[in-house]
mmCIF file of the C-alpha atoms, coordinates in Angstrom:
data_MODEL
# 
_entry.id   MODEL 
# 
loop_
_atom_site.group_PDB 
_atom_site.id 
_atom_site.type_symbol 
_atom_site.label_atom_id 
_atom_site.label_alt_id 
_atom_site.label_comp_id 
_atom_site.label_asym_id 
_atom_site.label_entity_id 
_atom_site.label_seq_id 
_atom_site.pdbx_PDB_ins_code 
_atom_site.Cartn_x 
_atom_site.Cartn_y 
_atom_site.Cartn_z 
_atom_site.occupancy 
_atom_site.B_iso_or_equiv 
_atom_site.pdbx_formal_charge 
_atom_site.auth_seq_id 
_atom_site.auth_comp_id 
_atom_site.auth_asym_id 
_atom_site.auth_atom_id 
_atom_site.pdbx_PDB_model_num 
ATOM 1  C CA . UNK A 1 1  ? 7.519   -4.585  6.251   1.00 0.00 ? 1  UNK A CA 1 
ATOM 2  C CA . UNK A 1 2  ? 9.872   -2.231  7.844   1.00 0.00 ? 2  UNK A CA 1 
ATOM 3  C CA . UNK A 1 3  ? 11.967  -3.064  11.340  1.00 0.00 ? 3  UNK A CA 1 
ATOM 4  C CA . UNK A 1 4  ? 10.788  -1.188  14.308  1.00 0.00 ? 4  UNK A CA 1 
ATOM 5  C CA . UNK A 1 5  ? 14.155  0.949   14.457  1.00 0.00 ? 5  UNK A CA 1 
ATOM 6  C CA . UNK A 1 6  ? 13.767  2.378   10.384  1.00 0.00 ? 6  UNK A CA 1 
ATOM 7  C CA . UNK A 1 7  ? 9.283   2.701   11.490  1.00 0.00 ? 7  UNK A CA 1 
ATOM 8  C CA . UNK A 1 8  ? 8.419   6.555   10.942  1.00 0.00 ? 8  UNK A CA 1 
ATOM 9  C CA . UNK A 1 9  ? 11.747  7.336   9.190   1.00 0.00 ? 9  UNK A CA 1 
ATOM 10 C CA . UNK A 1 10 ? 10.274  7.662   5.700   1.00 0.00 ? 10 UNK A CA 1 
ATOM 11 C CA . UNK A 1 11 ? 12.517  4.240   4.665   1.00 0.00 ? 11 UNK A CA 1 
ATOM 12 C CA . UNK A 1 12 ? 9.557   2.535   3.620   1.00 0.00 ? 12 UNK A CA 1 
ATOM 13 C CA . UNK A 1 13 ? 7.708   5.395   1.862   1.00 0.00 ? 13 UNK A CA 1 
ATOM 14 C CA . UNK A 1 14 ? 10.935  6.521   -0.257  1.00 0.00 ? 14 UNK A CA 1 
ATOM 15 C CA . UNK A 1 15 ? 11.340  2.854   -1.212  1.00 0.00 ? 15 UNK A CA 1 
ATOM 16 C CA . UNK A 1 16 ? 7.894   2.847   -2.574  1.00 0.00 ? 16 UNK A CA 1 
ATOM 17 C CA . UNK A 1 17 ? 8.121   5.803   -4.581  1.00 0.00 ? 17 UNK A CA 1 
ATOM 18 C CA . UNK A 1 18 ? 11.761  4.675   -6.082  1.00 0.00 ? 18 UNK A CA 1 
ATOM 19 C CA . UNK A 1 19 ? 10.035  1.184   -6.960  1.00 0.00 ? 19 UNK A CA 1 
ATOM 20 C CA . UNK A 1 20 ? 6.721   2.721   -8.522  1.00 0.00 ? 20 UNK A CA 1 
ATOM 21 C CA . UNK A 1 21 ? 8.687   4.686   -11.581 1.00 0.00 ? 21 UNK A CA 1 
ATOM 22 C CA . UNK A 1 22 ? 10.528  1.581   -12.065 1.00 0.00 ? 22 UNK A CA 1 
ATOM 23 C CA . UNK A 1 23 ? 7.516   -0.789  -12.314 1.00 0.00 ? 23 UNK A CA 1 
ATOM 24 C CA . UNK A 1 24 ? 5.039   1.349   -14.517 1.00 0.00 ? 24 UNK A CA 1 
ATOM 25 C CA . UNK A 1 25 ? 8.122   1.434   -17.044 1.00 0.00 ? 25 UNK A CA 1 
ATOM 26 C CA . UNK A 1 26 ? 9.441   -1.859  -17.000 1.00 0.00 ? 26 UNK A CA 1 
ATOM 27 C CA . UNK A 1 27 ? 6.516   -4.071  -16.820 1.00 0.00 ? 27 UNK A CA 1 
ATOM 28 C CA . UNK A 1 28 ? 3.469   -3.682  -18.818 1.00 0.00 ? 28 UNK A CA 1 
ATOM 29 C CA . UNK A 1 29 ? 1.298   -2.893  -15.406 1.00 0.00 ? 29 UNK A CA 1 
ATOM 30 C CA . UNK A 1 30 ? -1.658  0.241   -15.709 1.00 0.00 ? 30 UNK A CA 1 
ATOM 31 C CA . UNK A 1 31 ? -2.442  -0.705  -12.134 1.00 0.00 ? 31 UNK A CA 1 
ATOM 32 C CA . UNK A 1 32 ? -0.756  -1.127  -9.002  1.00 0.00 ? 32 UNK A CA 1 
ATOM 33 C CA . UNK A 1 33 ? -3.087  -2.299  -5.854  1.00 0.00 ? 33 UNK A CA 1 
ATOM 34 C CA . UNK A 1 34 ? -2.352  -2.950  -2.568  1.00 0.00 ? 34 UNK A CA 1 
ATOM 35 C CA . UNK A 1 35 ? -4.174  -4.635  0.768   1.00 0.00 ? 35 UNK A CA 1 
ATOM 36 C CA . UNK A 1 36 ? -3.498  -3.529  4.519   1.00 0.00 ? 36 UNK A CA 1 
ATOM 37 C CA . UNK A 1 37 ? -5.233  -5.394  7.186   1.00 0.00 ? 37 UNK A CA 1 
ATOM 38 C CA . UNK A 1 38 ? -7.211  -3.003  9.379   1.00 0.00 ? 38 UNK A CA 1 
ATOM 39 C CA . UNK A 1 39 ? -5.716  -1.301  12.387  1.00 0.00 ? 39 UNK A CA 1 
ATOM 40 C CA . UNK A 1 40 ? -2.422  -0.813  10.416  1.00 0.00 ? 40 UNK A CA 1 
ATOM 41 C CA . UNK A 1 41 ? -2.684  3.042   9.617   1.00 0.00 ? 41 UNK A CA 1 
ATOM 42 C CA . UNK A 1 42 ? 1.095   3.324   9.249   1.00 0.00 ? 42 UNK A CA 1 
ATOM 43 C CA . UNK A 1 43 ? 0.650   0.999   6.100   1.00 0.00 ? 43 UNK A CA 1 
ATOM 44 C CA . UNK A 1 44 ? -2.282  3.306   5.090   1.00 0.00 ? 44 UNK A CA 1 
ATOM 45 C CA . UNK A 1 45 ? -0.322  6.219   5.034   1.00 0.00 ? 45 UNK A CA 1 
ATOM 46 C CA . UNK A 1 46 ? 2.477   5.459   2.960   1.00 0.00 ? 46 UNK A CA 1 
ATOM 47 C CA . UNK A 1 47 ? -0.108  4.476   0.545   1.00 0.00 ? 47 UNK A CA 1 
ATOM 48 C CA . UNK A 1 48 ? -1.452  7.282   0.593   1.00 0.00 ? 48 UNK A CA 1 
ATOM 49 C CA . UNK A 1 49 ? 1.858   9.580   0.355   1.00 0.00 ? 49 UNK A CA 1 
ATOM 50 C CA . UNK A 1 50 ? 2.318   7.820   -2.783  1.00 0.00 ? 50 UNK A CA 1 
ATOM 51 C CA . UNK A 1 51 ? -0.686  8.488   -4.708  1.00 0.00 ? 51 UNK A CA 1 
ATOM 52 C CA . UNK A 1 52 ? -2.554  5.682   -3.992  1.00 0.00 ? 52 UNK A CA 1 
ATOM 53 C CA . UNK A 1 53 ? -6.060  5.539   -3.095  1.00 0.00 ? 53 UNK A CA 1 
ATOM 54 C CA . UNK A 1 54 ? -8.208  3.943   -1.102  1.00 0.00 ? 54 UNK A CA 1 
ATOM 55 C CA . UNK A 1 55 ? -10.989 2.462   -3.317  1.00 0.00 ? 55 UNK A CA 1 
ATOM 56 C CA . UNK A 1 56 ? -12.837 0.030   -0.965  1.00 0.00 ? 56 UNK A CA 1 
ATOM 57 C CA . UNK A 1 57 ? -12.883 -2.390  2.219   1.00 0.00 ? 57 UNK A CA 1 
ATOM 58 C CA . UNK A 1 58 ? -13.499 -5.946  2.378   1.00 0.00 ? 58 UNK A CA 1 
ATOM 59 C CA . UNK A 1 59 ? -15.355 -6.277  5.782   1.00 0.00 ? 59 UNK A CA 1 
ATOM 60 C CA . UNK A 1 60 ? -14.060 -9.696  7.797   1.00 0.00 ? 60 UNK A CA 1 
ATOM 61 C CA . UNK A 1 61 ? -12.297 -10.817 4.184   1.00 0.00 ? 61 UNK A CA 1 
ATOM 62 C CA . UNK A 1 62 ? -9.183  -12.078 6.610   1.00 0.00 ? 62 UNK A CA 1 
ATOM 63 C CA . UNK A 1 63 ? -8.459  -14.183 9.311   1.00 0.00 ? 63 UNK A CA 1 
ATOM 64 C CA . UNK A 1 64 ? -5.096  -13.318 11.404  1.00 0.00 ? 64 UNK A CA 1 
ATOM 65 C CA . UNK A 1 65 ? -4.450  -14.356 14.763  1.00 0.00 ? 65 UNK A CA 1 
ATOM 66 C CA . UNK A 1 66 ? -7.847  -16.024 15.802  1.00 0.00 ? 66 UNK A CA 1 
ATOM 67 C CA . UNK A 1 67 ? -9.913  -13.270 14.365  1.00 0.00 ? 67 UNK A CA 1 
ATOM 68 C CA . UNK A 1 68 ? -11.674 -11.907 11.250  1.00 0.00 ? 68 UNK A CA 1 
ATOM 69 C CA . UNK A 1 69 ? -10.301 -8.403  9.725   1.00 0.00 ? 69 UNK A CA 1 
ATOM 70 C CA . UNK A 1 70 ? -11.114 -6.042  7.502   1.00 0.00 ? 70 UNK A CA 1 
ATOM 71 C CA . UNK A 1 71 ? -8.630  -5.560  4.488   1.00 0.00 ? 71 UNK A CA 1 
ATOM 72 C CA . UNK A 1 72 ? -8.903  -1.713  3.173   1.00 0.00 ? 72 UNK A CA 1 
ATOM 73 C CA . UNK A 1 73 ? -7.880  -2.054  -0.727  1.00 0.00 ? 73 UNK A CA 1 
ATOM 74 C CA . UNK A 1 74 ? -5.918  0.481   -2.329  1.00 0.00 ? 74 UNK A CA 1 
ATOM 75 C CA . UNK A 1 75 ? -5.217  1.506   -5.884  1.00 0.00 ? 75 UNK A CA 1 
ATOM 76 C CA . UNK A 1 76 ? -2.684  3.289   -8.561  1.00 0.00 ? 76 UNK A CA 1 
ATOM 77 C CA . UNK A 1 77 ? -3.230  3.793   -11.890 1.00 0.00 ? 77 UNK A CA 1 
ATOM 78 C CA . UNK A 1 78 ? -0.247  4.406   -14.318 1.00 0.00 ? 78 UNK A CA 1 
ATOM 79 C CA . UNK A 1 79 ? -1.931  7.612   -15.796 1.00 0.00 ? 79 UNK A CA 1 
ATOM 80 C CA . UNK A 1 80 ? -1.597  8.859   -12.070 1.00 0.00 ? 80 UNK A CA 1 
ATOM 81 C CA . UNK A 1 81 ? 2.020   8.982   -11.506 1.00 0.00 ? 81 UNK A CA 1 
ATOM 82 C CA . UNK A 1 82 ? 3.685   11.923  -12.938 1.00 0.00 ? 82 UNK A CA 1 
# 
């Protein structure tokens, strides 16, 4: 989660890549994954700018604010970082 002043400044993104390196080598992870609720593209995209990818959606899997959502599920594998 980043504050609305650092949103679309690439904070968040950076951070991720810094943190990926660090994980694959000092924990015995081969997978990272990560869930966004729908209708948070922002989320999506940093994802995506660090080599994750979208592998599936689980339709009305949340409930957030009075309402069901979708959660779009995301993947890394350690063999994909370079």
């Amino acid at each position: 989660l980043v504050g609305a002043p650092f949103q679309n400044s690439g904070v968040a993104t950076a951070a991720l890549m810094a943190f990926i390196p660090y994980l694959f080598t000092t924990c015995s992870f081969t997978r990272l994954q990560a869930c966004v609720f729908e209708g948070n593209p922002m989320s999506m995209r940093v994802l995506e700018k660090c080599r994750f990818t979208a592998e599936g959606l689980l339709r009305k899997a949340a409930f957030k604010d009075g309402k069901r959502l979708d959660i779009h599920l995301f993947g890394l594998l350690k063999e994909e970082v370079g």
